[in-house]
Structures are given as C-alpha cells and as structure tokens.
C-alpha positions, 0 to 999 in steps of 0.5 A, a space after each residue: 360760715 360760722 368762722 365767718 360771722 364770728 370774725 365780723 362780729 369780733 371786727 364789730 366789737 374791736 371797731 364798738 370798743 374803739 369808737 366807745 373807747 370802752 375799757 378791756 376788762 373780764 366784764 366787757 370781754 363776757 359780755 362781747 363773747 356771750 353777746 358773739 354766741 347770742 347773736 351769731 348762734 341765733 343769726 345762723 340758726 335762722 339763716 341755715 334754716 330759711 335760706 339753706 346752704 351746700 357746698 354737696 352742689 355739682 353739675 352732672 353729666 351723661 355717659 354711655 359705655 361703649 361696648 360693641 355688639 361684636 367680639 374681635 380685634 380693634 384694627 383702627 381707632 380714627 377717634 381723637 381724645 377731647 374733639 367733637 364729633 357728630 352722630 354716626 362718626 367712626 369711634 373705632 373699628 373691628 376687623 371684619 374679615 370673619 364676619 364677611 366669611 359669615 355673610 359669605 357663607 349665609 348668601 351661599 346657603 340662601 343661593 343654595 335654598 332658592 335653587 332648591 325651590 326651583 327643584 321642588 317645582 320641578 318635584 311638584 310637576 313631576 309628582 302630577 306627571 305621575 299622577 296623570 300616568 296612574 290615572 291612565 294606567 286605572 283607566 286602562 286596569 278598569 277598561 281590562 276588567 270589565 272586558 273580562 268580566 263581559 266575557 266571563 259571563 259569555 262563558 268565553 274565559 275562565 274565573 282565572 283570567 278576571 281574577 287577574 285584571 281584578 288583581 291589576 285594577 287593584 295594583 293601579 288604584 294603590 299605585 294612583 293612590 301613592 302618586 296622590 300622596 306623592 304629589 300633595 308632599 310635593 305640593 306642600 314642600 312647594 307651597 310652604 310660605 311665609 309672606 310669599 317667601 319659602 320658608 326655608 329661603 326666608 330663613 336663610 335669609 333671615 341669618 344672612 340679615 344677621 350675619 350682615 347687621 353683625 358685619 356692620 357692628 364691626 365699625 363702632 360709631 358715636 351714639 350722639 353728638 359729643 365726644 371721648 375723653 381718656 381714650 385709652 383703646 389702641 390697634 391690636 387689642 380685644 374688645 366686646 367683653 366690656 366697655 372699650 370707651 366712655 363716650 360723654 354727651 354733648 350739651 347734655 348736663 344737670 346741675 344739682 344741690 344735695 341739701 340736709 333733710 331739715 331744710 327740706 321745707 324751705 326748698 320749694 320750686 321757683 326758689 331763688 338760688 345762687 351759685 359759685 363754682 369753684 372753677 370760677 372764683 369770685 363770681 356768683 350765677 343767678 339759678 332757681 329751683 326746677 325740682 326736688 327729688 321725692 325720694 332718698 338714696 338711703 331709703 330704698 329697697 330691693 330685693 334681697 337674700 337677706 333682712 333689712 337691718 335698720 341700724 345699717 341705713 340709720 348710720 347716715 340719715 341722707 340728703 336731699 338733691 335739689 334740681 337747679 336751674 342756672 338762669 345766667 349764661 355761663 358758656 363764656 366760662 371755661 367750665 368741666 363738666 362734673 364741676 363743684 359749687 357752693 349753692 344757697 336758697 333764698 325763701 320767702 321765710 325771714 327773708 330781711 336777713 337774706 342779705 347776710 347769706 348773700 355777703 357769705 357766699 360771695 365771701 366764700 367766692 373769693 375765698 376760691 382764689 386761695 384755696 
C-alpha cells in the first residue's frame, strides 16, 4: 500500500513539476521527497489506523472426518468426488458378513433365554406341586402322631411307636420346609423383571440391539448435506482406525478477517467493509462487521507438565479475527471454499480520507489479474 501512495505522490510530483515548469535541482527534489515522507507517512499512519486493512482475510469452511463406528474391509464405495449428495446418502460400505454372524448368534441366545422362561414357569409350578405334596404329606405326619399319642395314653402302644410318628412329623415339616425355599427360588428366578421383560431376555436383548446397530454401522452415510472432495478411499482397504474420508458441509462457511491487535478499536460491529478475493479480480463486495473475536489464539492456557514461559508466547503478539458479513450476492461467482481476500474497515473516525483506502483496494484488485 505504501509502494502504492508513493507512486501516485511521485506522479503528482512529475505532473506539479511539469505544469509549474519548476526546475529539477537538489533543492526542488529535497523538497519533493521530504513533502513525499510527510504526506504519505502521515496519509498512511491515519488511513492504517481509522480504516484498517488485512490481506489475513478468508472464507472458512466446515469438515467432519469420516470415521466409521465399525472396524472391517471397504467393499464398496458408491460416492463420487466434488457431487452433491443429500443427508443419509451411502459414502461407502463395510462388509457385513461378520456383523450378521454377531446378530445371528445374539437372536439365538435370546430364543434360547425366552425358552428358558418357559421353563422357569414350569419350575415354578412344579416347586408349588411339591409344596402342596409336603403339606399333604405334614398333614397326614400330623394325623399318625396324634393318633398314636391317643393310644399312648390308653395304654394300647409303647413310647416307641410315638417316638416314631414324632420322628416322621418332624421329617415332613423339614421336607415342607425345603419345598418352601424351593419354591420362593423357583418364584423369584420367574418373577425377575425389568419393565415386564426377564432380566436375562432383556439383556440378551439388549446386545442383540447392539450387535443390530453395529450391523447398520457397516453402511457409512453422509451426516448432512454436502459432499466429498480427494476421495482417495478404494474397495479392499482397512477402515475404523482413522478417518477414511473428509466430508465437507454444504453451504455452511464463515468469512473472517484477522487484523493487528492496535486497530482493534476502530473494528467495532456494524462497520463498513469491503472485500476483494483473490479469485475473482477486479471486483470488491460490499460486507459489514457481524463480530469481533473477545479472545487471541496466543493467550490461551491449558493445562500442563510444564511452566508457562513468556518469552515463548511474546514471540508474536497474535491477531485479532473479525466476523465479516458479505451483504452482496456472490453466488454467480465461481468461488472455493477456503478462498483469500484482501479486507478493509471503514469507521466513523477521519472518515473524508476513506476514499483513499478505497482507491487502493480497488488498485490491489486489479492487481490480481497479474499477480
């Protein structure tokens, strides 16, 4: 920019010189050069600090590696390089094969467990049959003993004879007993229930779900709307240990201006901007300022094995990135995304010699054309 006022103050010069028909002498050309430094240094010590100007300008994009949830072999990749595609479109496949003996053998197991249900019902009514057999068998124990214990005292049978109904009463109340337990066991492996669901049933079914979502994982899809540029993934090759795949958003971008920290005042929201990208010469877009970044890349802290140095982070002092808000349509313009630009501020500051930042931007414009 500097190179650029210099060679319109000395084009002023030569057109005063010729128009005065002023003499070339060493007082004349002193006088140009000291009046050059003056007015150019002073021009560009204003212009630089009311309407700020980077050539650190870009327009960003969003990308998401693609790394499957799944490890295996790509046996198909549908995708084509640089073509839109629509959320959920097929990007490339896994084979499947031992994923499905995974969901084969979990749908087996859960067969297996709600058969086995079946059978802790039958357990269950088996246990109560036994049960109701050892009350019978008490009842009857009971009925011997005090029959016998009637005819003790008639004197009809000997302490021998009620020592042994006494003995089986005893044994079938321990064998009720046992048949009790039985039964609660029986009772609560039947009754054990999450949701109305056996617990074991549930959680076979629950890895069977797992070993289905897995399956489904072997077909890769696009997260969003967008597409896939350098695909460089083919059949045959590994994938599920890192990215196979960048998949760039569509329409999703943010055009942003880094600026020098002492500018920082004059770049306030609302602000006036104006663009050139490189990509497209001779023309300047129309933008505003949507927002300045609160905090610098170089001042941040995490934590760490070691002390903070500050003669590492004063090596450079960092830039401040502004949001910029394109206001003219420039979708009738072939332009990549992650494009450069050249970026200018216009405050409310000095603002009569705006025009002069103007005149060089649209100079560095077209400049593009041959550089």
């Amino acid at each position: 920019m500097g190179a650029l006022l210099l060679l319109g103050y000395a084009a002023i010069c030569v057109v005063f010189f010729k128009f005065m028909r002023l003499p070339v002498n060493k007082w004349t050309a002193t006088t140009a050069c000291l009046g050059g430094v003056v007015v150019v240094g002073g021009l560009l010590a204003i212009i630089n600090y009311n309407h700020p100007f980077t050539t650190e300008a870009r327009l960003y994009f969003f990308t998401t590696p693609i790394i499957p949830e799944v490890k295996g072999r790509v046996v198909e990749v549908p995708v084509e390089p640089n073509i839109a595609l629509k959320k959920g479109d097929v990007l490339f496949k896994i084979d499947p094969e031992p994923y499905k003996f995974v969901v084969a053998q979990k749908e087996a197991a859960v067969a297996e467990a709600e058969q086995g249900v079946k059978q802790l019902k039958s357990a269950q009514d088996q246990a109560a049959a036994s049960v109701a057999k050892a009350e019978a068998q008490v009842q009857l124990a009971q009925q011997a003993f005090d029959r016998q214990t009637q005819l003790l005292e008639k004197k009809v049978i000997a302490q021998a004879t009620v020592d042994t109904a006494s003995h089986n009463l005893e044994a079938a109340n321990q064998s009720l007993a046992e048949s009790q337990a039985a039964l609660e066991r029986a009772r609560l492996a039947y009754l054990s229930e999450i949701g109305g669901v056996n617990t074991t049933v549930a959680r076979l079914t629950a890895d069977l779900r797992d070993a289905e979502y897995d399956l489904d994982q072997t077909v890769v899809r696009a997260p969003t709307a967008g597409y896939v540029t350098q695909l460089f993934l083919r059949p045959g090759m590994m994938a599920g240990t890192a990215p196979a795949l960048i998949f760039i958003h569509e329409g999703d971008r943010v055009f942003a201006a880094a600026f020098p920290q002492a500018v920082v005042q004059r770049l306030t929201v609302g602000s006036e901007a104006e663009i050139a990208f490189d990509a497209i010469p001779g023309k300047v877009f129309q933008g505003k300022v949507s927002g300045v970044a609160d905090a610098v890349s170089q001042g941040q802290l995490q934590a760490s094995p070691t002390l903070l140095n500050p003669e590492d982070r004063g090596q450079t002092q960092g830039l401040a990135l502004v949001g910029i808000e394109i206001t003219d349509d420039v979708s009738g313009y072939q332009l990549p995304a992650g494009s450069t630009a050249q970026v200018a501020v216009y405050s409310t500051h000095m603002a009569s010699v705006a025009v002069v930042r103007r005149i060089l931007l649209r100079m560095k414009s077209w400049m593009n054309y041959i550089v």
